[in-house]
PAGU-580061 format. One record per atom (N, C-alpha, C): x, y, z; residue in one letter; residue number from 0. Coordinates in Angstrom, 2 decimals. Example, Ala and Ser with C-alpha at 12.3 -4.5 7.8 and 13.67 -1.06 7.14 Angstrom:
BEGIN
+---------+---------+---------+--------+--------+
!       u !       v !       w ! tormar ! zadren !
+---------+---------+---------+--------+--------+
!   13.19 !   -5.69 !    7.80 !      A !      0 !
!   12.30 !   -4.50 !    7.80 !      A !      0 !
!   13.20 !   -3.30 !    7.80 !      A !      0 !
!   12.85 !   -2.25 !    7.08 !      S !      1 !
!   13.67 !   -1.06 !    7.14 !      S !      1 !
!   12.90 !    0.03 !    7.87 !      S !      1 !
+---------+---------+---------+--------+--------+
***
This chain:
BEGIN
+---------+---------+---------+--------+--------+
!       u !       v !       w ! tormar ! zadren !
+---------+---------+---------+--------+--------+
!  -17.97 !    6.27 !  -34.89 !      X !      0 !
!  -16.71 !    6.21 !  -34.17 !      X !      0 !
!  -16.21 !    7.63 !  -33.95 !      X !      0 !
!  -15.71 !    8.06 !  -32.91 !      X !      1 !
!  -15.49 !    9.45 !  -32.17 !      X !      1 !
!  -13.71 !    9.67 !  -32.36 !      X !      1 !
!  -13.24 !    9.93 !  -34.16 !      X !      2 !
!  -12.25 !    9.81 !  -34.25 !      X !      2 !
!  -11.31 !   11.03 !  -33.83 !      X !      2 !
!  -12.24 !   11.80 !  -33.30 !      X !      3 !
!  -11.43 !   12.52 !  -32.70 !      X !      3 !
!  -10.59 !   13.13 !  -31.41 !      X !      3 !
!  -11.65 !   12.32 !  -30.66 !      X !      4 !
!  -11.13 !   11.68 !  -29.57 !      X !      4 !
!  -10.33 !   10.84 !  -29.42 !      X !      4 !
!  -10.22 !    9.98 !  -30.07 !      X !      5 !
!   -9.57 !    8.84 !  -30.18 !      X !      5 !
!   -7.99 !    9.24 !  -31.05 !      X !      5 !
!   -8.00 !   10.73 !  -31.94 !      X !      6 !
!   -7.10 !   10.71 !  -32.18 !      X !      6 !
!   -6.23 !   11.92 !  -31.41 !      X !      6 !
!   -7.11 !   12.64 !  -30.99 !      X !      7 !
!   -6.75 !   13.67 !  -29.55 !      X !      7 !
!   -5.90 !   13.02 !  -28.42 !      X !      7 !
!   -6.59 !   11.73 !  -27.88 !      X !      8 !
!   -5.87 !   10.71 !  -26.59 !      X !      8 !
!   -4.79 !   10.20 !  -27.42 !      X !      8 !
!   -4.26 !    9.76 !  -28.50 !      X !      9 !
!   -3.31 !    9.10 !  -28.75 !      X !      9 !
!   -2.05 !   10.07 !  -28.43 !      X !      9 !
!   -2.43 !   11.33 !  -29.04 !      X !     10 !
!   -1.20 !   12.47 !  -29.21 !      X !     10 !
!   -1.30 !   13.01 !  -27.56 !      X !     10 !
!   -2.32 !   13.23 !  -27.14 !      X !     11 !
!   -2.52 !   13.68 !  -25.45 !      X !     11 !
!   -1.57 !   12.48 !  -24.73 !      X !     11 !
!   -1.63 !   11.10 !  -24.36 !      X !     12 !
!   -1.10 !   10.13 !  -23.61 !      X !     12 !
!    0.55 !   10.63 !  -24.27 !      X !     12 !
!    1.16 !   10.47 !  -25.67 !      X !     13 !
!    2.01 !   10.40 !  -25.92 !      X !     13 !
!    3.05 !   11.72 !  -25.41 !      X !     13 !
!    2.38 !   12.92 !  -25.86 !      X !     14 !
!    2.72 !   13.98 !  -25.19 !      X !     14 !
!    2.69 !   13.94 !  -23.07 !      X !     14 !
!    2.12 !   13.02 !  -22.61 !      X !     15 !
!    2.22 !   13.13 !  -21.11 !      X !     15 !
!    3.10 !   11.99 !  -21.03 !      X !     15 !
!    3.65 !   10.99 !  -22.00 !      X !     16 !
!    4.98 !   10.38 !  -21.23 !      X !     16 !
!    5.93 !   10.63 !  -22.09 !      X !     16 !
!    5.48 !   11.53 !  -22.83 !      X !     17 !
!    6.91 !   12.74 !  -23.08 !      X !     17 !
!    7.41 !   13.38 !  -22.02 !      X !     17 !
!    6.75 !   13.57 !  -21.31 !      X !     18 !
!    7.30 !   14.84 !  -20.15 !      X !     18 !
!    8.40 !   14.41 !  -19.26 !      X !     18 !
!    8.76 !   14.94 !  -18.80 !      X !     19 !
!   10.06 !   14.57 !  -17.68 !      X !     19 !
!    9.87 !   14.29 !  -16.58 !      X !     19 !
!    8.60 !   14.45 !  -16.39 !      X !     20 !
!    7.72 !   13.78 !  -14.98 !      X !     20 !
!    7.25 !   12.67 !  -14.81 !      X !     20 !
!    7.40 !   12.29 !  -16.34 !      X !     21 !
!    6.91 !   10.83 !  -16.11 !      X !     21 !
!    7.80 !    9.70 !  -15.97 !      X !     21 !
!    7.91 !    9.51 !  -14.66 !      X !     22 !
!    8.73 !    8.39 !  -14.17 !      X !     22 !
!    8.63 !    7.14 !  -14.85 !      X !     22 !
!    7.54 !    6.39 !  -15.66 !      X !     23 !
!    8.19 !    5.51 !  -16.54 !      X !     23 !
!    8.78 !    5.39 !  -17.88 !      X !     23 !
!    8.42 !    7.01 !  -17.77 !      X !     24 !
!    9.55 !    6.70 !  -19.63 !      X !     24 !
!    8.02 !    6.26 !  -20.60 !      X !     24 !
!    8.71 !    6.73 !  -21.77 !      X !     25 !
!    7.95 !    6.18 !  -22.86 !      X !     25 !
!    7.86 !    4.67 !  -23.27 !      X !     25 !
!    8.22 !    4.04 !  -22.75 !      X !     26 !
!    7.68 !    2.48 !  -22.47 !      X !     26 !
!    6.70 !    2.76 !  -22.41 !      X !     26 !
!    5.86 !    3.72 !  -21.29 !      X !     27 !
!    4.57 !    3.41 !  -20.59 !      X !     27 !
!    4.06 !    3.61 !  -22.22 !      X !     27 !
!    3.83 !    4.52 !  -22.89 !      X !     28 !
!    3.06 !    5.04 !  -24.09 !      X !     28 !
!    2.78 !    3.48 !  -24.89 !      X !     28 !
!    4.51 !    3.00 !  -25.54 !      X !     29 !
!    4.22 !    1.55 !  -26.20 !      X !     29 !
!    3.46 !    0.49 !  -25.39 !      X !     29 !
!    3.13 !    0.62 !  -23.65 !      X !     30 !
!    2.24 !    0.28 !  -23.65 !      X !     30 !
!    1.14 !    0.14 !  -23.76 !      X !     30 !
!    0.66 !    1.63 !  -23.66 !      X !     31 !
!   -0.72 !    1.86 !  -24.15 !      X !     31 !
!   -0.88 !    1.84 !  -24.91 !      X !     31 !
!   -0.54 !    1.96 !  -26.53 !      X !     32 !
!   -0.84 !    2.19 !  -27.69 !      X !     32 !
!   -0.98 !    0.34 !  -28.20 !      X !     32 !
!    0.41 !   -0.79 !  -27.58 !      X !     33 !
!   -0.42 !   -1.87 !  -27.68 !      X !     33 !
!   -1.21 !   -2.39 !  -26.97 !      X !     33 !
!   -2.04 !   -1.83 !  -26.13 !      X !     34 !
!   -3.52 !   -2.31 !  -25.01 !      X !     34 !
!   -4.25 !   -1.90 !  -25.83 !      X !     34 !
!   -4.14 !   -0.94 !  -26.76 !      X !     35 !
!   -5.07 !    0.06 !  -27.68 !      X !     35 !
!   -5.39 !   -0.82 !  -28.56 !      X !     35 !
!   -4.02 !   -1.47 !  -29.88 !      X !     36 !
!   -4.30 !   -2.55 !  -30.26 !      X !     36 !
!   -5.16 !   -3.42 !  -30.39 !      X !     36 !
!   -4.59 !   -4.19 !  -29.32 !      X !     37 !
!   -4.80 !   -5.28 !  -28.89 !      X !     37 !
!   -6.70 !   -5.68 !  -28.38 !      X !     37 !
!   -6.92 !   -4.11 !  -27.78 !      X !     38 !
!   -7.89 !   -3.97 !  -27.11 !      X !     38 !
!   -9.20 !   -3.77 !  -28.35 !      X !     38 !
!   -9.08 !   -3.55 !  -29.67 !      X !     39 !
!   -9.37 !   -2.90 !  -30.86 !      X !     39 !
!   -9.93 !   -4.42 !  -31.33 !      X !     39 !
!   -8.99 !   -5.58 !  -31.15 !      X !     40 !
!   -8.95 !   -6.69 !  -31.96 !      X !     40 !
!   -9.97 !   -7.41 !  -31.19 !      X !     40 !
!  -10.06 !   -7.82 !  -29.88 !      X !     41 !
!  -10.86 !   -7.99 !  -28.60 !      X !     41 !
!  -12.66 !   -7.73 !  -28.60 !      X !     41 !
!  -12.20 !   -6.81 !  -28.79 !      X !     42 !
!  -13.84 !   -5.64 !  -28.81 !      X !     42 !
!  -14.11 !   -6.15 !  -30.59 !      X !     42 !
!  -13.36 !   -6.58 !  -31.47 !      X !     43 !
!  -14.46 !   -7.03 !  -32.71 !      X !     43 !
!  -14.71 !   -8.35 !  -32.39 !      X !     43 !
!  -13.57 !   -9.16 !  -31.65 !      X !     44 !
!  -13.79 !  -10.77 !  -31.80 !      X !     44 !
!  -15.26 !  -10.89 !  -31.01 !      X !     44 !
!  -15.10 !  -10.06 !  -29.78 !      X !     45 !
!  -15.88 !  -10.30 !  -28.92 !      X !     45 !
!  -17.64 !   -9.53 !  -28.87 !      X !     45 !
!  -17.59 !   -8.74 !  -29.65 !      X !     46 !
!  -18.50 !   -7.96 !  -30.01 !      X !     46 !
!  -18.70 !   -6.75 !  -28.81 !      X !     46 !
!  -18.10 !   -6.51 !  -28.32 !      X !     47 !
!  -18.15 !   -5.33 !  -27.79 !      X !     47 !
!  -18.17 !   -3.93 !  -28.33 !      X !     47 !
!  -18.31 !   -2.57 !  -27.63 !      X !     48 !
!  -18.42 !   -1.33 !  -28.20 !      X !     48 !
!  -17.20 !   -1.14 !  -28.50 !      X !     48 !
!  -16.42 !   -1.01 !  -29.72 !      X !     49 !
!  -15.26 !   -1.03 !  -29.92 !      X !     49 !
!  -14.98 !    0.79 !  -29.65 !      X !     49 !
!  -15.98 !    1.57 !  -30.02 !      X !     50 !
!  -15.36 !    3.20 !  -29.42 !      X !     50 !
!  -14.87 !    2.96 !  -28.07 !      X !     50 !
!  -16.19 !    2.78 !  -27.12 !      X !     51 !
!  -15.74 !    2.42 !  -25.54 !      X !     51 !
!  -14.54 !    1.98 !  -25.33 !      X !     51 !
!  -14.09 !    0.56 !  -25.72 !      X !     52 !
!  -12.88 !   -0.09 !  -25.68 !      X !     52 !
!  -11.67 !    0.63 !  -26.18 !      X !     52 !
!  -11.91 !    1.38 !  -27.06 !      X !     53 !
!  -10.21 !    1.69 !  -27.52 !      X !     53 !
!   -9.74 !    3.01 !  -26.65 !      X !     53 !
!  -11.65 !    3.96 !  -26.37 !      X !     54 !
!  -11.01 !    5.15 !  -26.23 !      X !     54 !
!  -10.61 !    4.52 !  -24.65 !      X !     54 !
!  -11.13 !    3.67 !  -23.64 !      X !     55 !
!  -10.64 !    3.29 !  -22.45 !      X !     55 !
!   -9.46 !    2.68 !  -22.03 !      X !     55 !
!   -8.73 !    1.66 !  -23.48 !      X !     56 !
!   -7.86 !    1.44 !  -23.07 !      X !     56 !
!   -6.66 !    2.68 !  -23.56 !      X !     56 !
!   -7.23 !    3.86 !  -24.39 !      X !     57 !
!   -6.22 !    4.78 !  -24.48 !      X !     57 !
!   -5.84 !    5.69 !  -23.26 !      X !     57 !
!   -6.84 !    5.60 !  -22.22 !      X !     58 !
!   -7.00 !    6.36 !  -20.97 !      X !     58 !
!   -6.56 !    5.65 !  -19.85 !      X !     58 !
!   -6.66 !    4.12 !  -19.47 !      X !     59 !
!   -6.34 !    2.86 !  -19.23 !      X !     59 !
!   -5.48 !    3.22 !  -17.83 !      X !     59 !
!   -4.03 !    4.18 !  -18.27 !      X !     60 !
!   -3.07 !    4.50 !  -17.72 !      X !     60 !
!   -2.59 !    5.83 !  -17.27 !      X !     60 !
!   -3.73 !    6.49 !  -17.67 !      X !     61 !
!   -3.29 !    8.37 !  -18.12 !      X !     61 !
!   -3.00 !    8.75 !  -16.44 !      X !     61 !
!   -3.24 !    8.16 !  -15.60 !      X !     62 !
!   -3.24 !    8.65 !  -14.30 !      X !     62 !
!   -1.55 !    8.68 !  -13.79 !      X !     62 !
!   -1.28 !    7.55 !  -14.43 !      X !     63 !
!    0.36 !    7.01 !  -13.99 !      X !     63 !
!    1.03 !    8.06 !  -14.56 !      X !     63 !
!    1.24 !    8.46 !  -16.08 !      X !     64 !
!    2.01 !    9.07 !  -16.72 !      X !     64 !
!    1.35 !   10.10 !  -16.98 !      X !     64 !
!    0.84 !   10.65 !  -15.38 !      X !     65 !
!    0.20 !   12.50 !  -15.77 !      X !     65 !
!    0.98 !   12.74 !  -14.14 !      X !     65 !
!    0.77 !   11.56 !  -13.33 !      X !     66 !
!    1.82 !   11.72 !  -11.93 !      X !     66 !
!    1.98 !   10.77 !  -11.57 !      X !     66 !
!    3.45 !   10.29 !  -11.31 !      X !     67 !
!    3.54 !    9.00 !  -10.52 !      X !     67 !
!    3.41 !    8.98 !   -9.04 !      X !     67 !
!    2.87 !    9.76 !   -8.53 !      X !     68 !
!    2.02 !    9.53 !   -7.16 !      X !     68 !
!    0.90 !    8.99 !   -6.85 !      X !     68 !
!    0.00 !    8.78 !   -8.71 !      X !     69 !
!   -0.63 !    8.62 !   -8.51 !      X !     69 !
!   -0.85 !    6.96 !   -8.63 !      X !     69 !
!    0.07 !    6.45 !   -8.93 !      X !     70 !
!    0.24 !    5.12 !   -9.27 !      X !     70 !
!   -0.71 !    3.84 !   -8.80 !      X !     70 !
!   -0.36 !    3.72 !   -7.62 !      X !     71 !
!   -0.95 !    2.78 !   -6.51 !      X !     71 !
!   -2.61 !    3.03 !   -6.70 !      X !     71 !
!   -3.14 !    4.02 !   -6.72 !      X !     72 !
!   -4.66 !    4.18 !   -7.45 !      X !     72 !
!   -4.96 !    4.89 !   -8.63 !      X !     72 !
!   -3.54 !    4.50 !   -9.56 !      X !     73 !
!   -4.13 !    4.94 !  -11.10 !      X !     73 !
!   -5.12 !    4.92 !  -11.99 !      X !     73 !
!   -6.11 !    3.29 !  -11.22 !      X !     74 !
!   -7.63 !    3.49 !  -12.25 !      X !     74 !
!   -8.83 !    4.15 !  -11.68 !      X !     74 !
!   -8.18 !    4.75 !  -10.24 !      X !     75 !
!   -9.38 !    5.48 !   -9.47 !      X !     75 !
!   -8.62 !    6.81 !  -10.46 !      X !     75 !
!   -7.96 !    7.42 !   -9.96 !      X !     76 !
!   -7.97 !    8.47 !  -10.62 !      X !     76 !
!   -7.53 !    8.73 !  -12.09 !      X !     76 !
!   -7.68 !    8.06 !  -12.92 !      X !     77 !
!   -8.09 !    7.94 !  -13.98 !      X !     77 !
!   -9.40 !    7.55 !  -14.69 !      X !     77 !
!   -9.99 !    7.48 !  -13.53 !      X !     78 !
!  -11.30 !    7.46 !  -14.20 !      X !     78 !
!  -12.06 !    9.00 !  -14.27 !      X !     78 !
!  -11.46 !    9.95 !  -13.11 !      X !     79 !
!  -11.60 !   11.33 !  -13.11 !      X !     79 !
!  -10.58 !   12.16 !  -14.46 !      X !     79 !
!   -9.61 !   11.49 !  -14.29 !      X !     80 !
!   -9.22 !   12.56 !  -15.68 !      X !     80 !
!   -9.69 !   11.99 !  -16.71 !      X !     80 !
!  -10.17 !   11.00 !  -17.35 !      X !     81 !
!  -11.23 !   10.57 !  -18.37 !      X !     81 !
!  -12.15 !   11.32 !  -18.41 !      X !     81 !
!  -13.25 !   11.49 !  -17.12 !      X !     82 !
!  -14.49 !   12.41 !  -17.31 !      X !     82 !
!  -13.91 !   13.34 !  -17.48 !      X !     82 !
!  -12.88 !   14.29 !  -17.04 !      X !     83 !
!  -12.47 !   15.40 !  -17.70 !      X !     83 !
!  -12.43 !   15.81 !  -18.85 !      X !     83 !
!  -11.80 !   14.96 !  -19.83 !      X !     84 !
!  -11.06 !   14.77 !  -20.81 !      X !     84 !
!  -12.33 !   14.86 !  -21.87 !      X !     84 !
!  -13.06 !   13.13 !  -21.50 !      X !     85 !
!  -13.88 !   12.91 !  -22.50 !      X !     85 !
!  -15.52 !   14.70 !  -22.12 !      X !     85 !
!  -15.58 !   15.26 !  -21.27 !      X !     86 !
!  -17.04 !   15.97 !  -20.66 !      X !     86 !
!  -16.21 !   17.36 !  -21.75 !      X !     86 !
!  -14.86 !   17.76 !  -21.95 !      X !     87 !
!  -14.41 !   18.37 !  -22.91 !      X !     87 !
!  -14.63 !   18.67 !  -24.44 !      X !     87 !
!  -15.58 !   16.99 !  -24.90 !      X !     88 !
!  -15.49 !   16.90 !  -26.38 !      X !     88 !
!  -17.14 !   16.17 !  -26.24 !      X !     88 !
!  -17.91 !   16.92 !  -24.79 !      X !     89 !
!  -19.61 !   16.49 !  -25.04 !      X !     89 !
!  -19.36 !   15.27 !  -25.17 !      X !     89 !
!  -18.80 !   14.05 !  -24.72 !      X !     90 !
!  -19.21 !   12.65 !  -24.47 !      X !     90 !
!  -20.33 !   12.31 !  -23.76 !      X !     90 !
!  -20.91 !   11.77 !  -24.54 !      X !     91 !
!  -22.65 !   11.08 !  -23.79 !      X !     91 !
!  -22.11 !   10.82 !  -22.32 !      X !     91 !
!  -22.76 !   11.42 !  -21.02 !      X !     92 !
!  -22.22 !   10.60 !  -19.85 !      X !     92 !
!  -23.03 !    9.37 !  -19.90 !      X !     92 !
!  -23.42 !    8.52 !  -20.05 !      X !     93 !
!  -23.61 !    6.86 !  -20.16 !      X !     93 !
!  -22.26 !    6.31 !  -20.64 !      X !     93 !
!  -21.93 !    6.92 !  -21.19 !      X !     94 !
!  -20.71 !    6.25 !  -22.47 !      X !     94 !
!  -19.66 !    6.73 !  -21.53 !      X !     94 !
!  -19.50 !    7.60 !  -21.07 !      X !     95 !
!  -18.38 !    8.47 !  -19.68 !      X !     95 !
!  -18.52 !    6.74 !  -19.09 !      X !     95 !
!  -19.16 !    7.18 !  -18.41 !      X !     96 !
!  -19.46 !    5.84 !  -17.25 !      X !     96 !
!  -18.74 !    4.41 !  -17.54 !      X !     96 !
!  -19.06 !    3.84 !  -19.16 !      X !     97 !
!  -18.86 !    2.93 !  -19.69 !      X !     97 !
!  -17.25 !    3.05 !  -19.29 !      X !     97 !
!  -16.60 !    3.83 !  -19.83 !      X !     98 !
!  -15.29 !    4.09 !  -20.36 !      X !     98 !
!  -14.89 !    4.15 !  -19.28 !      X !     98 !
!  -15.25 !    4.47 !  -17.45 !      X !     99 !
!  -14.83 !    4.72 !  -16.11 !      X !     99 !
!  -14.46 !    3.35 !  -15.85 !      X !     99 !
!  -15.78 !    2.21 !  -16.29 !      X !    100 !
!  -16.18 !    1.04 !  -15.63 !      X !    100 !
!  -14.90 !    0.92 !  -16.32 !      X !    100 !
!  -14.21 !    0.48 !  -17.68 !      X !    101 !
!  -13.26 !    0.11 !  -18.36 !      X !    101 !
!  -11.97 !    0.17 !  -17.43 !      X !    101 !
!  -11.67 !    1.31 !  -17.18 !      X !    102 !
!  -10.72 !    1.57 !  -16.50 !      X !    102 !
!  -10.81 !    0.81 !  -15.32 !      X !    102 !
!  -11.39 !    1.23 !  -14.41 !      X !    103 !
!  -11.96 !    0.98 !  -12.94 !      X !    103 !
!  -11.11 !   -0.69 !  -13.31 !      X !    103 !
!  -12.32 !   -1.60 !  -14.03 !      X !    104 !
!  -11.93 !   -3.27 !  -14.24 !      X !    104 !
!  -10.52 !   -3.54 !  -14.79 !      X !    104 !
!   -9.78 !   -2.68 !  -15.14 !      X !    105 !
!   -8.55 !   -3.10 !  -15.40 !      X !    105 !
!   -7.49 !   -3.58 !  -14.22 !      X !    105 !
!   -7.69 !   -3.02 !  -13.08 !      X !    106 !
!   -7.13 !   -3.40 !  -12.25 !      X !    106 !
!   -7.80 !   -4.18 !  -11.37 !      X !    106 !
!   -9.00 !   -4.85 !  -11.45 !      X !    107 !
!   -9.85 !   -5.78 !  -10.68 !      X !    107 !
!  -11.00 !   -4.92 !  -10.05 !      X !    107 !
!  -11.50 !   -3.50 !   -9.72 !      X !    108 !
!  -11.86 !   -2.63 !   -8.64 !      X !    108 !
!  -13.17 !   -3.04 !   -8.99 !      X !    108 !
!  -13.69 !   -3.26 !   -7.84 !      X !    109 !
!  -15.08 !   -3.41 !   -7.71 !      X !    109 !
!  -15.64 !   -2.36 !   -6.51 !      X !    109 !
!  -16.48 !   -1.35 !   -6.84 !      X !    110 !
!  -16.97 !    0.04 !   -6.14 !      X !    110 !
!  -17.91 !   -0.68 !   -5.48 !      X !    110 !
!  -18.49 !   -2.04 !   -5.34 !      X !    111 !
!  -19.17 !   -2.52 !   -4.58 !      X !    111 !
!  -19.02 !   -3.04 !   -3.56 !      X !    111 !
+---------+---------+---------+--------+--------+
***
């Protein structure tokens, strides 16, 4: 488990809807942190990669509460500040990808 990533994005997301730019307020954070949860409990019932899952749903939203312009395509471009983020701390790109697809499917997006 890549706890340092995982504990880097918690304080990174929290610190970006700290900011005063972020038009939803720290709501958005208690939301991510329970998708994080929630998403944690999911990925054991279900047997999924629980790294993949938590660190994606910690990223999930990072697009919204880094600019709210970016809103309307927050899991497209959040799947670019993910590869950023995660290509920072040598993340396997397979596992990049994984964690894109995560995002990407949160809002339904199919690149096909």
């Amino acid at each position: 488990m890549r706890h340092d990533i995982i504990d880097y994005l918690q304080k990174e997301v929290k610190r970006r809807c700290q900011l005063p730019t972020n038009f939803l307020g720290m709501g958005c954070y208690y939301h991510i942190e329970s998708v994080a949860k929630n998403a944690e409990i999911l990925a054991k019932k279900y047997g999924a990669d629980i790294e993949i899952v938590i660190i994606a749903a910690w990223l999930h939203d990072i697009a919204s509460v880094t600019d709210y312009n970016l809103y309307a395509e927050h899991h497209i471009y959040g799947t670019q500040i993910a590869e950023e983020i995660l290509q920072r701390f040598d993340y396997e790109e397979g596992r990049i990808q994984k964690v894109q697809k995560c995002i990407l499917n949160h809002r339904c997006y199919s690149a096909n």
